[in-house]
C-alpha positions as CSV (number, residue, x, y, z in Angstrom):
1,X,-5.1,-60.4,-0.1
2,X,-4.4,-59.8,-3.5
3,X,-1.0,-58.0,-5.0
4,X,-1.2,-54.6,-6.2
5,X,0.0,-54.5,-9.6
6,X,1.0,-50.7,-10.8
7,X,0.0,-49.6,-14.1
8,X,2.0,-50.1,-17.2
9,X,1.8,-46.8,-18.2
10,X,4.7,-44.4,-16.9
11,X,2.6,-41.3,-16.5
12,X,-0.4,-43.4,-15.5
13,X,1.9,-45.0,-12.7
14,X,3.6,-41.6,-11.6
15,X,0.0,-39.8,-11.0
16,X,-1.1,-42.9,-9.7
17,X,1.9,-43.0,-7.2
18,X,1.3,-38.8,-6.4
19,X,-2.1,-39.0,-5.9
20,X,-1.8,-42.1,-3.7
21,X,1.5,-41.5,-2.0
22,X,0.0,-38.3,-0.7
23,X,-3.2,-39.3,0.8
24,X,-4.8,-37.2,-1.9
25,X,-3.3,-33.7,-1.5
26,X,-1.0,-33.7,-4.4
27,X,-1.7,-35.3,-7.9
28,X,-5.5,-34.6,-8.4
29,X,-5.4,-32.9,-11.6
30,X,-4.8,-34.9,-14.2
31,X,-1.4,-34.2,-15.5
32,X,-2.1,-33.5,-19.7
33,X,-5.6,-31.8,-18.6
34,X,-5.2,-29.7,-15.4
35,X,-8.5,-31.5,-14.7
36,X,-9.4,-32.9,-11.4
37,X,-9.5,-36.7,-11.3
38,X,-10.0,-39.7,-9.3
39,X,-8.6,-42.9,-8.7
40,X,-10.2,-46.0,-9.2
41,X,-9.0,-49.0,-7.4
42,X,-10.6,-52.3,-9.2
43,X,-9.9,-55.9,-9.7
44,X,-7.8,-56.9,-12.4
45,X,-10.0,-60.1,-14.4
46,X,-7.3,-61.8,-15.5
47,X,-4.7,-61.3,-12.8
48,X,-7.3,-60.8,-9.5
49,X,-4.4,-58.5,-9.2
50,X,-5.4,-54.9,-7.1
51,X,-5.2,-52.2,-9.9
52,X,-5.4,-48.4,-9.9
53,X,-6.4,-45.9,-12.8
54,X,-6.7,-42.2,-12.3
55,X,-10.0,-41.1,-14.3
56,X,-11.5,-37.5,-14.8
57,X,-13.7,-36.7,-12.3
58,X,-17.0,-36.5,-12.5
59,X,-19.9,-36.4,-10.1
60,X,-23.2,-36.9,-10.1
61,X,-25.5,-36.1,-6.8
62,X,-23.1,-38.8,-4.7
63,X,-22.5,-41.1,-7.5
64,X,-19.6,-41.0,-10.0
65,X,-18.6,-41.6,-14.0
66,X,-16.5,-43.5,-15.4
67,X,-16.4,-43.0,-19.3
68,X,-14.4,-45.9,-20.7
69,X,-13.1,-43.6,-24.0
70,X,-9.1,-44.2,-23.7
71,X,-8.8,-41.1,-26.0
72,X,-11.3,-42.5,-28.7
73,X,-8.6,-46.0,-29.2
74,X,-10.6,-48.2,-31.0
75,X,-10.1,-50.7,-28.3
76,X,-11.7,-50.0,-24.5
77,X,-9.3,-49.5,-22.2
78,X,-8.3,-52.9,-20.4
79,X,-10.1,-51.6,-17.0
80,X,-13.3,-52.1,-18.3
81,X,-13.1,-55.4,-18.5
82,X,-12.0,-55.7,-15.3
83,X,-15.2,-53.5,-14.0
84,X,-17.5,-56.0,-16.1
85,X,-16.3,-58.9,-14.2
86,X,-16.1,-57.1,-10.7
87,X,-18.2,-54.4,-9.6
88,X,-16.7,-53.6,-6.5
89,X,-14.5,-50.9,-6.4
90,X,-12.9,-48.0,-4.4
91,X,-12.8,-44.4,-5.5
92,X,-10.0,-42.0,-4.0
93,X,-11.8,-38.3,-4.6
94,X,-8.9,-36.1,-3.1
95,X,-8.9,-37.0,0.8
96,X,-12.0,-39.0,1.0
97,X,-12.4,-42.3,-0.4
98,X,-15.8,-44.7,-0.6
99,X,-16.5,-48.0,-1.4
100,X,-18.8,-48.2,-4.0
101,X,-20.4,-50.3,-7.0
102,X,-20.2,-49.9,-10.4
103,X,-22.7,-50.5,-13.1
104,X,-22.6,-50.5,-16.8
105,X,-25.2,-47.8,-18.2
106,X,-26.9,-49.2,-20.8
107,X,-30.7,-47.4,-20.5
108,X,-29.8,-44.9,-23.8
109,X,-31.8,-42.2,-21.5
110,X,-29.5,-42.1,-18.3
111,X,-26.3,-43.0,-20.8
112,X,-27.3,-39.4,-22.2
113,X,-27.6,-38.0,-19.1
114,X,-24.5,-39.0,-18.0
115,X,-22.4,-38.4,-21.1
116,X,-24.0,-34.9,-21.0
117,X,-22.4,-34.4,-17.7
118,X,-18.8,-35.5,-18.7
119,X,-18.4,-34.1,-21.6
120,X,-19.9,-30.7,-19.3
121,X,-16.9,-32.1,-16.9
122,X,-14.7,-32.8,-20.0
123,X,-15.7,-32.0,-23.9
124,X,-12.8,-33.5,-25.3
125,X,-15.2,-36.9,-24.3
126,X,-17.0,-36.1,-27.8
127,X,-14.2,-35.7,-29.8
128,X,-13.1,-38.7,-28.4
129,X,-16.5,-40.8,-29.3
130,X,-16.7,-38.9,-33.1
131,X,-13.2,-40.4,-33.3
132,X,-14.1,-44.4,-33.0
133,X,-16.7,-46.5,-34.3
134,X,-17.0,-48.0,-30.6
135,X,-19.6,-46.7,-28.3
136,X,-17.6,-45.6,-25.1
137,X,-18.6,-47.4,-22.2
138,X,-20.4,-45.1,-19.4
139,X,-20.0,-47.1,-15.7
140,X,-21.8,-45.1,-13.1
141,X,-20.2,-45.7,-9.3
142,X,-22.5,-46.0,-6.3
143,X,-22.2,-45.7,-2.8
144,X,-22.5,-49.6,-1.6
């Protein structure tokens, strides 16, 4: 079984660590927004390492988004990669957790749709893609 390798990123690793540590009862907002999030547990491409990013949440019917925009960086956040190369993937929704798939959106007709619901979930997700010259990755997660 692979390592678990903790983010780099102090306040990524504390909610991270919260969220986890509680079994899902503390730590589901995320900590700058006040809005609920997830945590995604995915593969590290390099490293084959177990990673863990906590992402805003948002769900569609039983599937959910993940909108690669790091803040509108001009650089996609490095867990992107690591969901290109392996699609398999745990999400941590409060209590519950599934495994699921994930799939890069690239249809421009169900990328709308599901950028529409983010930024619903989250309109700073505009700001953030007016920001870069890069179009954010959309990943939808489904139930395997």
């Amino acid at each position: 079984m692979a390592d678990y390798i903790p983010p780099s990123l102090d306040w990524v690793r504390k909610q991270v660590e919260v969220y986890e540590g509680s079994g899902g009862t503390k730590g589901t907002k995320l900590l700058d927004t006040g809005m609920p999030c997830i945590i995604v547990t995915h593969t590290g491409n390099k490293t084959g390492g177990i990673r863990k990013i906590p992402l805003m949440r948002v769900k569609v019917d039983d599937s959910y988004v993940l909108i690669g925009s790091m803040g509108g960086q001009p650089k996609n956040p490095v867990w992107v990669y690591n969901l290109r190369a392996n699609s398999d993937v745990e999400i941590r929704d409060e209590t519950e957790v599934f495994k699921m798939r994930v799939r890069e959106v690239s249809d421009d007709a169900e990328r709308q749709r599901l950028w529409q619901a983010s930024a619903d979930a989250y309109p700073p997700y505009n700001d953030y893609q007016a920001k870069t010259t890069r179009k954010i990755p959309v990943f939808v997660a489904e139930p395997r």
